[in-house]
N, C-alpha and C positions, 0 to 999 in steps of 0.2 A: 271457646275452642277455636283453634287458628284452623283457617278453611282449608289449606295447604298441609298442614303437617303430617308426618307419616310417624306415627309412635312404632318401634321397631319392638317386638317382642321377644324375649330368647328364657325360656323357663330351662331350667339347666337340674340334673339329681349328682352334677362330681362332671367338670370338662375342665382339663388341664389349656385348652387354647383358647376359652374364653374372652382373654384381657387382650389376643389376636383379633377375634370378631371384633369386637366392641370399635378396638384402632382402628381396625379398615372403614368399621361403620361410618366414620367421619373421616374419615379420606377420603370415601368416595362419594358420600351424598353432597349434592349440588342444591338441595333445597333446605327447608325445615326438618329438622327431625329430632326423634329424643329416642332414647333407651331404656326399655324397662326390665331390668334381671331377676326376675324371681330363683332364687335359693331355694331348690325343695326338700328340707331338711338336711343341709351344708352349708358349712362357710368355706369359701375357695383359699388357699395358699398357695403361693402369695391373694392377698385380698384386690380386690377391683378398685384400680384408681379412682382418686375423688375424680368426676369431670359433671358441671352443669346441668348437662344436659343425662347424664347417668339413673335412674333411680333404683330402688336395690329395694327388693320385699326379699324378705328372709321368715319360713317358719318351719314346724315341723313338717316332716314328709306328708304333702296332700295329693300328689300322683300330677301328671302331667296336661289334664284336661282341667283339674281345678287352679291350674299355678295360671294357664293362657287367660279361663274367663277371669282370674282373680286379677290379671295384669289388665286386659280386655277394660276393667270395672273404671278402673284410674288413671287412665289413658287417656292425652289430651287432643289427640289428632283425630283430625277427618277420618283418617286411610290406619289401618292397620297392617302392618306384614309380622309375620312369626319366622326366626330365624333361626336354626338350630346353633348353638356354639363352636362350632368349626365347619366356620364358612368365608367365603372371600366374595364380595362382590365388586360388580359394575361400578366404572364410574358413569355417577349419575342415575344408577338403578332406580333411586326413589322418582325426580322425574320422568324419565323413559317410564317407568309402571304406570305412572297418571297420567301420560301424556294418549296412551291406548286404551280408555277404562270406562263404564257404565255401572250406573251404581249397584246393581245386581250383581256383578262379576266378580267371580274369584281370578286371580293370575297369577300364574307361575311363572317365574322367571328360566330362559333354558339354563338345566343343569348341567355342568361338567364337573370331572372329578378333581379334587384338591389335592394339590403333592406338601405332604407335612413338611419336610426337610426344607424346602426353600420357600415354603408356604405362596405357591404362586398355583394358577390355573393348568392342568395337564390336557389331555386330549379329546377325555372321553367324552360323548357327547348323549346325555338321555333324555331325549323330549317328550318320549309318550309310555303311558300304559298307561294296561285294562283292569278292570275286576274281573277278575275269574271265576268260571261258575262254582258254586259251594259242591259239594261232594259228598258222598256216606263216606262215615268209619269203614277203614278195611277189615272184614271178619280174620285176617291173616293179621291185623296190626292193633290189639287193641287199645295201647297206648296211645296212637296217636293224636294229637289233637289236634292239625288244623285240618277243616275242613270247607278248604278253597276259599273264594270270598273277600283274597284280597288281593292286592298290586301287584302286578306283573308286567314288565319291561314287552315293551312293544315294539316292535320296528318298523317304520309307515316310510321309504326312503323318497316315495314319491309327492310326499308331504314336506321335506325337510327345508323348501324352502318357501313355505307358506307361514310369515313372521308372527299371524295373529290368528292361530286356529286351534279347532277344539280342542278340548281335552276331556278323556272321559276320565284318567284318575290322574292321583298322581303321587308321589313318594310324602312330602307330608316336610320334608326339611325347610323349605321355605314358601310361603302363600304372601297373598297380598289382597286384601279386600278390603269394602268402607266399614267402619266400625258398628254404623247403620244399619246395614243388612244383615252384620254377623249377628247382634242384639234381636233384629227384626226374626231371625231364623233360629233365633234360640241357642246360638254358640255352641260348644262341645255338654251335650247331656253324660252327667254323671253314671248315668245308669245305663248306658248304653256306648261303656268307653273300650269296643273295639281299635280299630284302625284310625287315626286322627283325620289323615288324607280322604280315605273311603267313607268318612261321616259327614265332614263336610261339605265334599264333593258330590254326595250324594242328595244333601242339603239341597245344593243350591241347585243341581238341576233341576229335580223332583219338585222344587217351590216356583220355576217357571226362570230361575236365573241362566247362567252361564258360566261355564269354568274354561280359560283359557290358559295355553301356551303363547307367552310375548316372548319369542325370539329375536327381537329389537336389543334386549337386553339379558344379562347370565347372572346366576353366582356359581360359585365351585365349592363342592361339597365332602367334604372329610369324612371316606369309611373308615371310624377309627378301629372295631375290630378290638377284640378280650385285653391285647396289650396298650391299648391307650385309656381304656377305659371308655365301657358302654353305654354308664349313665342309667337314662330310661328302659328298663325293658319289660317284656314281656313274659311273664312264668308258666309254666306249663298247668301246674296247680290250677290258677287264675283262669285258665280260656276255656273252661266248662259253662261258662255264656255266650261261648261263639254261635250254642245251634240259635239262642234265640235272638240273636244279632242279626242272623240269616231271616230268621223267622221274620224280625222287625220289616224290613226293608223288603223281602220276597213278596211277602203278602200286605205290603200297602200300610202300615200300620202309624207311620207318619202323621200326625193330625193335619200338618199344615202342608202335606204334597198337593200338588195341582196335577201334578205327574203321575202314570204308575212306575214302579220299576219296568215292565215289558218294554218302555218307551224309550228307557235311557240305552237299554240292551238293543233295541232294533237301532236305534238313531247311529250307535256306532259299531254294531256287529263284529264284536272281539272274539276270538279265536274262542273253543270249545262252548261255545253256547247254540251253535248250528241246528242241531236236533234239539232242544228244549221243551219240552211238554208244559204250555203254559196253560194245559186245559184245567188243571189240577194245582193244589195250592204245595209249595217246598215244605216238605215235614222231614224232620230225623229218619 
């Protein structure tokens, strides 16, 4: 295993800018690094150039938490980062990411938003959010299904120029951690494949780690939105495991936290958790 290397991940279900990522991938890293594409049930057209340092797992549809630990398994680097398929980074992103980094740590690079047409960086700038408190079903809505629990945009302005601080969640397009700790923390559990952002992130706090924003360095991230195509989603059918997602994580049920939940909520005191009743455990 090369001490240095940053194995870049991108598990992809249909991304038309794919063969974009990948090119800028190596335009802009200044150090080691390789690509790993899982196909999760597709082949792209046009297909992904030969290049070296490329590798290409291809199988039937296994969802998006089994394509990262399946890429995770084969991975030759120290450092891992998960990239989504339309994206543009930093020059230099992979060392600027190691150059702020403890092996505990997850890191987010600051997001901006991607302009497809000239595929260049735009203005928008999101650095933080929170998890949101979980919520009942509306007796007026009985369809709905989500019930709170996950990322929500934050606005901290008096934060904005602090280039290496917390982070309590985060959107999930692009991480960056050692391969060590993801392994050590048990990667994305299949049975409990909520939010990717909010499971890991929750990981690592809860274990005694740290989740950062490194504003030293960016990538720019593509809402592609129904006409470019979605890719990954989420079905409505499917989120009737949300309450016990909440349940997982509300009442401590982690084997390996060191943390409780209440900790990570007081440590960053995000918008509607104020009145919180911790005397009592979150049920439906």
């Amino acid at each position: 295993m090369n001490m240095n290397k940053v194995s870049i991940i991108i598990p992809t279900a249909g991304e038309i800018f794919l063969q974009k990522t990948i090119d800028g991938i190596f335009e802009s890293a200044t150090g080691d690094v390789e690509v790993i594409v899982y196909l999760d049930g597709y082949w792209p057209d046009p297909p992904i150039l030969d290049h070296p340092f490329v590798h290409i797992i291809h199988t039937d549809r296994v969802g998006m938490f089994e394509a990262i630990n399946s890429a995770v398994r084969i991975s030759t680097g120290t450092y891992i980062m998960k990239l989504d398929g339309h994206c543009l980074l930093d020059k230099g992103f992979d060392d600027k990411l190691k150059e702020d980094f403890e092996d505990n740590w997850l890191s987010v690079p600051r997001r901006y938003d991607l302009i497809a047409d000239s595929w260049t960086r735009g203005n928008k700038i999101t650095d933080y959010e929170y998890i949101a408190p979980p919520r009942k079903k509306s007796p007026n809505d009985p369809e709905h299904w989500e019930r709170g629990f996950n990322g929500k945009h934050w606005s901290l302005p008096d934060r904005e120029n602090i280039l290496i601080d917390d982070l309590m969640s985060f959107q999930g397009s692009c991480w960056f951690m050692s391969k060590a700790y993801y392994e050590e923390i048990g990667g994305l559990d299949l049975g409990n494949f909520w939010l990717e952002a909010q499971h890991l992130g929750n990981k690592v706090w809860l274990s005694g780690g740290r989740v950062i924003s490194n504003k030293k360095t960016w990538y720019a991230h593509l809402h592609k939105g129904k006409e470019m195509g979605r890719g990954y989603s989420i079905s409505r059918s499917s989120c009737h495991i949300k309450k016990d997602i909440i349940d997982f994580w509300m009442n401590n049920r982690w084997k390996n936290q060191t943390r409780p939940m209440k900790w990570l909520i007081e440590k960053f005191n995000p918008p509607g958790w104020e009145n919180w009743d911790w005397s009592k455990p979150w049920s439906e």
